[in-house]
C-alpha positions as CSV (number, residue, x, y, z in Angstrom):
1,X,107.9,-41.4,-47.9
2,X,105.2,-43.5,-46.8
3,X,105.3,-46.7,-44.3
4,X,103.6,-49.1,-43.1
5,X,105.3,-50.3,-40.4
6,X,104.4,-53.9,-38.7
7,X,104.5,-53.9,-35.0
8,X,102.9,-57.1,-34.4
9,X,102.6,-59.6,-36.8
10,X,100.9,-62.2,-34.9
11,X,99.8,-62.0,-31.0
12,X,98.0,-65.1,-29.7
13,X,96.4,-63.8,-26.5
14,X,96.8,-66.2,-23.8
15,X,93.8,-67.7,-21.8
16,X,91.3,-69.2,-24.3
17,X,88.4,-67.6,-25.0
18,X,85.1,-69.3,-25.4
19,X,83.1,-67.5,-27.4
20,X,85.7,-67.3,-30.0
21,X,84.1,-68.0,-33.3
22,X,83.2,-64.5,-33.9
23,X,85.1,-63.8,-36.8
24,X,87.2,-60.7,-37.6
25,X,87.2,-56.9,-37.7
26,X,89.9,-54.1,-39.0
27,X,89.9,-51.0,-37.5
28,X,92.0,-47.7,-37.5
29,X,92.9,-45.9,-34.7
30,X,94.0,-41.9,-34.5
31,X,95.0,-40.7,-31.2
32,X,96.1,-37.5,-29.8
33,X,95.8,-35.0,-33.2
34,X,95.6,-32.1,-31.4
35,X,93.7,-30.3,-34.3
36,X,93.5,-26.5,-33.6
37,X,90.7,-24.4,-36.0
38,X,92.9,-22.3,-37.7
39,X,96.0,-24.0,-37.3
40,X,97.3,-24.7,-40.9
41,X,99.5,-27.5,-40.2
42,X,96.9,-29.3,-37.5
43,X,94.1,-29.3,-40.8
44,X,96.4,-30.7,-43.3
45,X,97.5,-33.5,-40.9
46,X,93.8,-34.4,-39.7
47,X,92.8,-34.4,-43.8
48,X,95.4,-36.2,-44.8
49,X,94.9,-39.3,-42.4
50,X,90.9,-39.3,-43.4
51,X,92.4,-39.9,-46.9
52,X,94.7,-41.8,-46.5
53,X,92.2,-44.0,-44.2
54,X,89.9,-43.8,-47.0
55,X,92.2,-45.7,-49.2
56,X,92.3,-48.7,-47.1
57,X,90.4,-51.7,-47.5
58,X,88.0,-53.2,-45.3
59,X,88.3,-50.5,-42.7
60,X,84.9,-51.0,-40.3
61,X,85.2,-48.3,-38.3
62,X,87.9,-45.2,-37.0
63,X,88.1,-44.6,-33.6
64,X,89.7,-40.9,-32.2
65,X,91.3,-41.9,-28.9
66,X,91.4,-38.2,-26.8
67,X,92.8,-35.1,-27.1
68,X,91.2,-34.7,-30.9
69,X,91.1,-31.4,-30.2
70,X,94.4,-29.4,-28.9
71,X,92.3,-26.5,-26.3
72,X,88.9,-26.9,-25.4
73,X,87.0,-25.0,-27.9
74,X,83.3,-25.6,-29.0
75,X,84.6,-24.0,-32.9
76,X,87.6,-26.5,-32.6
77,X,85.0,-29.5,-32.1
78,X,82.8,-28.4,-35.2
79,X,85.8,-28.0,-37.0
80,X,87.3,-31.9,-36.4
81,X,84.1,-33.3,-36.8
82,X,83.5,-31.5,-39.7
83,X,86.8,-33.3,-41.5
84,X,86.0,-36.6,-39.5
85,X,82.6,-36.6,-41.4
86,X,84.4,-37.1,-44.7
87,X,85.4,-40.5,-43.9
88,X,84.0,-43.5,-46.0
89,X,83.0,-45.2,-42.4
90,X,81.9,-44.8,-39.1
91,X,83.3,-42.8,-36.3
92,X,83.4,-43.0,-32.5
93,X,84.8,-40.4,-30.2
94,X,86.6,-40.6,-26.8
95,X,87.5,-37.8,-24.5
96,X,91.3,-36.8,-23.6
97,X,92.6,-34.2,-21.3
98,X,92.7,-31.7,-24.1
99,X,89.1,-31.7,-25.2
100,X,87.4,-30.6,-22.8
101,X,87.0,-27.3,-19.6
102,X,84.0,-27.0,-18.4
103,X,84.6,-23.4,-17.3
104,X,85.2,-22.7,-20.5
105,X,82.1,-23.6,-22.2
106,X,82.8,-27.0,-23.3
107,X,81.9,-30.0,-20.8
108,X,81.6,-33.4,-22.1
109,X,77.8,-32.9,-22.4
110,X,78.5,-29.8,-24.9
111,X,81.4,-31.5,-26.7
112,X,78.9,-34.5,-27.4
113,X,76.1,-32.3,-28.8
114,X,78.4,-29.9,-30.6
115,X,79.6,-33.5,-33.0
116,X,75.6,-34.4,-32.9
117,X,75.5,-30.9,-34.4
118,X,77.4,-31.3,-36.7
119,X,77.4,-35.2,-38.0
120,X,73.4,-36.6,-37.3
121,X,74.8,-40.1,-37.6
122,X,76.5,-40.0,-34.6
123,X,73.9,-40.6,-31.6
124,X,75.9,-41.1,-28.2
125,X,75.2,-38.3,-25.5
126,X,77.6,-39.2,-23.1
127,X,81.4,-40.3,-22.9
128,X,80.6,-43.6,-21.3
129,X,78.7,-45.8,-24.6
130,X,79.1,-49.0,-26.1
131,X,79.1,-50.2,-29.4
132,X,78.8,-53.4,-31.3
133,X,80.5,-54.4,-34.9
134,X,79.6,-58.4,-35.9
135,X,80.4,-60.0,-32.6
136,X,82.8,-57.9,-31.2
137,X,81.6,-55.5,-28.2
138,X,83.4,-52.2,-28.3
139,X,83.7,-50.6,-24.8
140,X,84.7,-46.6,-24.6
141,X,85.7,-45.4,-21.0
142,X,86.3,-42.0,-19.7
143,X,89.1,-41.2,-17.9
144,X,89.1,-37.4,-18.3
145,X,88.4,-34.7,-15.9
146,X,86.3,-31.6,-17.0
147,X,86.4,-29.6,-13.8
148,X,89.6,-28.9,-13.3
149,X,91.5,-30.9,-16.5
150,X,95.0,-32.3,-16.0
151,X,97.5,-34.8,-17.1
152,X,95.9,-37.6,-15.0
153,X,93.4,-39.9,-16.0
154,X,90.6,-40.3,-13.6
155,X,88.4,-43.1,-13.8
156,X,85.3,-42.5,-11.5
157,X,83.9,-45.1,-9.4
158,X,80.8,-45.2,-11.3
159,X,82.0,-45.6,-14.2
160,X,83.9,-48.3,-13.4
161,X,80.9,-49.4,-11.6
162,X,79.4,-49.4,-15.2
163,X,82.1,-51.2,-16.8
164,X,81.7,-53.5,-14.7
165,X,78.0,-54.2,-15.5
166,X,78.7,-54.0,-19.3
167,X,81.9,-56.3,-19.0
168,X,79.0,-58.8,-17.2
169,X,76.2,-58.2,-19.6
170,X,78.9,-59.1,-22.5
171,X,80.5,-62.1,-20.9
172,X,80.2,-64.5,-23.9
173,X,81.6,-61.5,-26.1
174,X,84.9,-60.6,-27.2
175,X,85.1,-56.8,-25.8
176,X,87.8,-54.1,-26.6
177,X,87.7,-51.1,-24.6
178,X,88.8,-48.0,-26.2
179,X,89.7,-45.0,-23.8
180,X,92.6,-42.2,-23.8
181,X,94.5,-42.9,-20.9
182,X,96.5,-46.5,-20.4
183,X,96.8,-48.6,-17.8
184,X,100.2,-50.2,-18.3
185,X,102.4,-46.9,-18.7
186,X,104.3,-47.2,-22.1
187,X,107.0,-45.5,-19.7
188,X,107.4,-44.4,-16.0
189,X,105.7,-40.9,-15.2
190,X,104.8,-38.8,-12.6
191,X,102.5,-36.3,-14.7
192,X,101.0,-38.9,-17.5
193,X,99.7,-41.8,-15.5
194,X,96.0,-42.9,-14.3
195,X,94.7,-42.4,-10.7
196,X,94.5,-45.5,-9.1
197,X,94.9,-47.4,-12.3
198,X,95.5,-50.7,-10.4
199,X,91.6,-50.7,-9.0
200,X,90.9,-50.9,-12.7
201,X,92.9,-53.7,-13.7
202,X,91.8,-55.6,-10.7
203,X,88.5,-55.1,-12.2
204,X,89.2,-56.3,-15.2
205,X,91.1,-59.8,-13.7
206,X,86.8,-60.6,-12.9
207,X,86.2,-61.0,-16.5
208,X,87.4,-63.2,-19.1
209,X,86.1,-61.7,-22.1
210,X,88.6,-58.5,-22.3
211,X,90.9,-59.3,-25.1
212,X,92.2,-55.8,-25.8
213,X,92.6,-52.1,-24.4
214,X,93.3,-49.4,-27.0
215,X,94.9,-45.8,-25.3
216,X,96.5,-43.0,-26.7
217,X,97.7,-40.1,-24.6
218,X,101.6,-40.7,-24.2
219,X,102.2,-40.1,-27.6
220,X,104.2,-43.4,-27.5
221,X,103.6,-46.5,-29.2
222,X,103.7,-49.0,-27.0
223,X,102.2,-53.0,-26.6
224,X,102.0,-55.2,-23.7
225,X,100.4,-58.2,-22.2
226,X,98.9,-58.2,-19.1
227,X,96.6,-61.0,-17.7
228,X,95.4,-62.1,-21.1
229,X,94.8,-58.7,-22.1
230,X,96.5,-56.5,-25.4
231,X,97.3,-53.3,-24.0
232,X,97.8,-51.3,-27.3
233,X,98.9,-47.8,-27.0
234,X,99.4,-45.5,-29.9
235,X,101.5,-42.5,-31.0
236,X,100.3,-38.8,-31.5
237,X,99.0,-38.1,-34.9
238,X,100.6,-34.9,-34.8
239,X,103.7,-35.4,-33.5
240,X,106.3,-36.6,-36.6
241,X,106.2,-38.8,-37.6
242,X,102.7,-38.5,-38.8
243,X,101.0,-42.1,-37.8
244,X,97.9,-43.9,-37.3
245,X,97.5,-47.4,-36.5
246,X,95.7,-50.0,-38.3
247,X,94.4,-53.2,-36.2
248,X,93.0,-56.1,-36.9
249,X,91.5,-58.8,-34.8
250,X,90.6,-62.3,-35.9
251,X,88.9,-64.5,-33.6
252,X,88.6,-68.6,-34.6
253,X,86.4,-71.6,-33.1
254,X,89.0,-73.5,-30.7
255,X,91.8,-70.8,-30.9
256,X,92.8,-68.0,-28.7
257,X,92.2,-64.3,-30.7
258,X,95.0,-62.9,-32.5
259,X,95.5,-59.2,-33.2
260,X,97.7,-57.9,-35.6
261,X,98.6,-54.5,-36.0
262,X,100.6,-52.2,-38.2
263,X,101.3,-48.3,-37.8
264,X,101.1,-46.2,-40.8
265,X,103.0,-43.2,-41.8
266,X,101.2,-40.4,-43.8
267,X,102.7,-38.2,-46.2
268,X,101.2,-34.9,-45.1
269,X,100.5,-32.0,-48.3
């Protein structure tokens, strides 16, 4: 049977914002669904969320968190993005530890031009892009390794180097960054966690604008605060039971942001 189950039903995100007055935005998140070409059971999960997502109302966009893809195969990535393209709105794409080997044919590069391909609405060449719905700035960082792939996110000094500029360039924004690996561990782990994750978050106590940060990766679901920011980390598509998450954000002229969010339980056929 289907659920919708309510994880949050209010968060006030402490430390006012000033630029709040932006409005609000609903988004679904999938993380970690591991699609395999091929792979019966991997397809019918994948199709059932786009229509199930489909079904929603006032989804703006669906963001795939990492690991979209279970072995890093150039077929595999025109496969997903070939059922990704039959959602009813936009799509953005972020890199996990699964999706991509460069020694195998796919770097990030490849993996990027393979869902250009294959959807000619999708224009970002690189795993490090920015996006913008209303007033809300949408931030994707990559934390994955394509040389030698592993378990450990890996945020590179430049690209925190470019974070940093964005987070500056959008300081009057509200900005959610969306990447695969967390931050704030949704449990203790000595194979799953992020290189030198607290040079990040140190980063991130410069700017007052971050409100949330979306992860996937541990197939967990998991939320925490941390210095005013929503760490929101979501469960494995795949795994059972079957779940996206639904999240909404709602910003208000003299009030801190709220976020609400909801997972949602598919009924896969």
């Amino acid at each position: 049977m289907k659920k919708n189950i309510i994880i949050w039903v209010l968060l006030i995100i402490s430390g006012f914002f000033t630029g709040a007055n932006a409005g609000e935005i609903r988004f679904v998140q999938v993380s970690d669904a591991h699609f395999t070409k091929g792979n019966e059971y991997s397809q019918r999960v994948l199709e059932s969320a786009v229509k199930d997502i489909n079904k929603l109302d006032n989804i703006s966009f669906v963001i795939f968190s990492g690991d979209n893809i279970n072995d890093p195969k150039p077929e595999d990535v025109a496969a997903f993005t070939r059922i990704a393209n039959k959602l009813d709105v936009p799509y953005y794409i972020i890199l996990g530890n699964h999706d991509v080997f460069k020694s195998n044919g796919l770097s990030k590069e490849r993996y990027f031009e393979i869902v250009r391909e294959n959807n000619i609405l999708f224009k970002y060449k690189t795993p490090n892009y920015v996006f913008k719905k209303g007033e809300f700035v949408f931030i994707v960082v990559d934390g994955a390794k394509e040389v030698i792939p592993g378990t450990t996110g890996y945020f590179k000094a430049n690209t925190l180097e470019w974070l940093d500029k964005q987070l500056t360039k959008y300081a009057k924004k509200p900005v959610i960054i969306c990447q695969h690996f967390p931050l704030i561990e949704p449990k203790p782990s000595t194979s799953h966690g992020t290189y030198r994750s607290e040079e990040y978050l140190e980063l991130l106590k410069k700017h007052s604008n971050v409100i949330a940060l979306i992860s996937g990766h541990f197939h967990m679901n998991s939320e925490k605060m941390q210095d005013g920011i929503y760490h929101i980390n979501s469960p494995s598509l795949l795994a059972l039971p079957n779940q996206y998450k639904i999240i909404d954000v709602v910003t208000t002229k003299g009030f801190s942001p709220m976020i609400y969010t909801q997972l949602r339980e598919l009924d896969v056929k």
